[in-house]
MDAnalysis code that builds the backbone (N, CA, C; Angstrom):
import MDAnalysis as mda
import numpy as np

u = mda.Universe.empty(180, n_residues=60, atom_resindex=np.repeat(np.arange(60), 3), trajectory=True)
u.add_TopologyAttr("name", ["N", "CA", "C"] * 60)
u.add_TopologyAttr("resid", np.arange(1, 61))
u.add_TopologyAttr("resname", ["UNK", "UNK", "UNK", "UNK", "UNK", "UNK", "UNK", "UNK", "UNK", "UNK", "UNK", "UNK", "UNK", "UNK", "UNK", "UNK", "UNK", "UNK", "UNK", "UNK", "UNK", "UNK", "UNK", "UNK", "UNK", "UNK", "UNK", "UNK", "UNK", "UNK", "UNK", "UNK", "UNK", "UNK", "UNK", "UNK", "UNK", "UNK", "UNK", "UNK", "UNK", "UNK", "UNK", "UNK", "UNK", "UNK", "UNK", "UNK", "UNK", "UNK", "UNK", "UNK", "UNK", "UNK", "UNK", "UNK", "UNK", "UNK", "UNK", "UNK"])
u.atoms.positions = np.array([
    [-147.367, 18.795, -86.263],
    [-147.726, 19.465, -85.043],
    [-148.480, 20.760, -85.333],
    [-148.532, 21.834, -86.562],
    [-148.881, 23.021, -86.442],
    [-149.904, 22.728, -86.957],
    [-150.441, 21.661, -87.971],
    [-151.818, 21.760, -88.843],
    [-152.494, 21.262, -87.332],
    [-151.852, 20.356, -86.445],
    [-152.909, 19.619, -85.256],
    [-153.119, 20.791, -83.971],
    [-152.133, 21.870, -83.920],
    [-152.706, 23.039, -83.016],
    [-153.637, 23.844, -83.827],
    [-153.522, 24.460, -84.558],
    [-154.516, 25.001, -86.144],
    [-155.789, 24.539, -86.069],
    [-155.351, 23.183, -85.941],
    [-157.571, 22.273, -86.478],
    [-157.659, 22.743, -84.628],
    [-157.206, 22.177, -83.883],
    [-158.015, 21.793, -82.663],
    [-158.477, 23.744, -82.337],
    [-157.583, 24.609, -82.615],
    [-157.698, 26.481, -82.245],
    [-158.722, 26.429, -83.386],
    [-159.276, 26.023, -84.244],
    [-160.462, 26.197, -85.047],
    [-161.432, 25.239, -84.568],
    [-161.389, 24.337, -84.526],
    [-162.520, 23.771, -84.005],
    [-163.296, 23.975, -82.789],
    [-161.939, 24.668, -81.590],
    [-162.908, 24.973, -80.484],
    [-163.394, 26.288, -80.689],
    [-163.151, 27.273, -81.688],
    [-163.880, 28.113, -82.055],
    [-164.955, 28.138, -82.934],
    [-165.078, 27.227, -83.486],
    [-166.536, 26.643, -83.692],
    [-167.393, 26.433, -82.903],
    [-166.982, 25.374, -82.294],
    [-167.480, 24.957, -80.729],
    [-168.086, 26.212, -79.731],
    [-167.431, 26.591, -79.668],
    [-167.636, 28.168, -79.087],
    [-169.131, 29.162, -79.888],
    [-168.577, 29.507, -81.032],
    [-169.873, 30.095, -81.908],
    [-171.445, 29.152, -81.379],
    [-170.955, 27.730, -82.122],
    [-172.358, 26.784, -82.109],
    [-173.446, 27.164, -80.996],
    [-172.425, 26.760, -79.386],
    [-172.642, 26.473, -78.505],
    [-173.237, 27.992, -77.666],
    [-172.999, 28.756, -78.146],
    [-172.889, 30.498, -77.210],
    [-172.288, 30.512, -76.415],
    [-170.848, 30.084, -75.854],
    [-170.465, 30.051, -74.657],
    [-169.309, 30.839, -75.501],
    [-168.445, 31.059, -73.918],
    [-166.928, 31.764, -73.801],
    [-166.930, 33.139, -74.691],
    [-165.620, 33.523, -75.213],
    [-165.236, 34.882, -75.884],
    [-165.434, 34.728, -77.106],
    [-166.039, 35.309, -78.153],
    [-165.927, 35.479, -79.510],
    [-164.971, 35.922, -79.677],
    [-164.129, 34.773, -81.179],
    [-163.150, 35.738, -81.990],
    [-163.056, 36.375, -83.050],
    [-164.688, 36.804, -83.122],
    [-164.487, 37.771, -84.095],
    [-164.383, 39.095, -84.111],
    [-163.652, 39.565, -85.156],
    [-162.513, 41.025, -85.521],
    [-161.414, 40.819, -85.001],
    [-160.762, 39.536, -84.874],
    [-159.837, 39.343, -84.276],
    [-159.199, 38.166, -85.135],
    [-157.541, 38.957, -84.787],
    [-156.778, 37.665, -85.315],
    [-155.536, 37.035, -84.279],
    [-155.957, 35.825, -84.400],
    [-154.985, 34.834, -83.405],
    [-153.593, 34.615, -84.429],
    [-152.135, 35.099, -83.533],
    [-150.909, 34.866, -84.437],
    [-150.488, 33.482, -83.475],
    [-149.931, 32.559, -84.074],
    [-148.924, 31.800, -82.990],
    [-147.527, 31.917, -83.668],
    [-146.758, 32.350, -82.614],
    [-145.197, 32.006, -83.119],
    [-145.011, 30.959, -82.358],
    [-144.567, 29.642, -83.446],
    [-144.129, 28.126, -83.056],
    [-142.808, 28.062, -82.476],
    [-141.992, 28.654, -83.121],
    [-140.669, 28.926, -82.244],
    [-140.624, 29.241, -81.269],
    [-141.488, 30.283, -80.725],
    [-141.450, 30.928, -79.208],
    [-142.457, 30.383, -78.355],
    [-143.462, 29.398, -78.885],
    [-144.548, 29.486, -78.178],
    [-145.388, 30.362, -77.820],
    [-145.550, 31.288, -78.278],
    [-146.063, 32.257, -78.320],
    [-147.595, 32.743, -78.699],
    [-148.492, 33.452, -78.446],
    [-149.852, 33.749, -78.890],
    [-149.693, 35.058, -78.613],
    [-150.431, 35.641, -80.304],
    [-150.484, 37.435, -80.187],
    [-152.190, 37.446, -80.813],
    [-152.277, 38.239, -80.366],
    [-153.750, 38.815, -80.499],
    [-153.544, 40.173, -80.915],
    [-154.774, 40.376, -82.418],
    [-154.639, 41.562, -82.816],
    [-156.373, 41.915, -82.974],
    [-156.906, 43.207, -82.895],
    [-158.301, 43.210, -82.872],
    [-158.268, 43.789, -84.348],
    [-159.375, 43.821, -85.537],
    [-159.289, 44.097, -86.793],
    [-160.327, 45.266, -86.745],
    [-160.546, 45.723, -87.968],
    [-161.486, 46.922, -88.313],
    [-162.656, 46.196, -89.235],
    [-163.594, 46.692, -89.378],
    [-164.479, 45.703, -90.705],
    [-164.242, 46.820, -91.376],
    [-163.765, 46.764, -92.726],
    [-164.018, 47.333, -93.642],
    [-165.323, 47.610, -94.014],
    [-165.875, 49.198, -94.105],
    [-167.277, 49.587, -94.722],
    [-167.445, 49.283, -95.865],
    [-166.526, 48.800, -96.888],
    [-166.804, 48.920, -98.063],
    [-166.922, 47.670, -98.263],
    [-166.594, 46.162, -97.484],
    [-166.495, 45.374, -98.021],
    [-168.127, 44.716, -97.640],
    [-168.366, 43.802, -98.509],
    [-170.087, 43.599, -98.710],
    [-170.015, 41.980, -97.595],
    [-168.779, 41.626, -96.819],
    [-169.132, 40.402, -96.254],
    [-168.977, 41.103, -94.395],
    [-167.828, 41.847, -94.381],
    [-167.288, 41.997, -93.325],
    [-168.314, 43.941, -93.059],
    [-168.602, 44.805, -94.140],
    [-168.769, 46.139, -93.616],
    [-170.069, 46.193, -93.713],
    [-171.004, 45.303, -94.083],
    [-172.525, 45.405, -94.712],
    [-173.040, 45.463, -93.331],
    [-174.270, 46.119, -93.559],
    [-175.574, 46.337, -92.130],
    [-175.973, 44.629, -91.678],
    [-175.214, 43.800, -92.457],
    [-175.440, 42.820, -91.554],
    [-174.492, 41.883, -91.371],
    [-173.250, 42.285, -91.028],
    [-171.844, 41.663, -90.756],
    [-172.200, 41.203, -89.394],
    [-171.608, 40.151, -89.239],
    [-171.661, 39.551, -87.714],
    [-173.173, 39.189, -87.159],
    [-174.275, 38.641, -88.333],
    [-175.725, 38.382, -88.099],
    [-175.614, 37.135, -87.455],
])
């Protein structure tokens, strides 16, 4: 059950990127707690120093 919520919460965020539609999740991290049913959302920082996430062309 968790790898088949996992692929399908990645794939429609693919779907999403490809397509230009709905909310981007990027700088963001999706938590699920399976026990509770639960979804937490956390927004991230890009690191400046890092050359994938802080570079003048992160998020091209």
């Amino acid at each position: 059950m968790v790898t088949g919520v996992m692929g399908t919460l990645q794939a429609t965020q693919a779907l999403k990127q490809i397509l230009g539609i709905g909310q981007s999740g990027i700088g963001q991290l999706l938590m699920w707690d399976a026990l509770r049913m639960k979804f937490t959302t956390m927004t991230l920082s890009a690191d400046p120093a890092c050359p994938i996430c802080g570079g003048e062309h992160a998020h091209d």
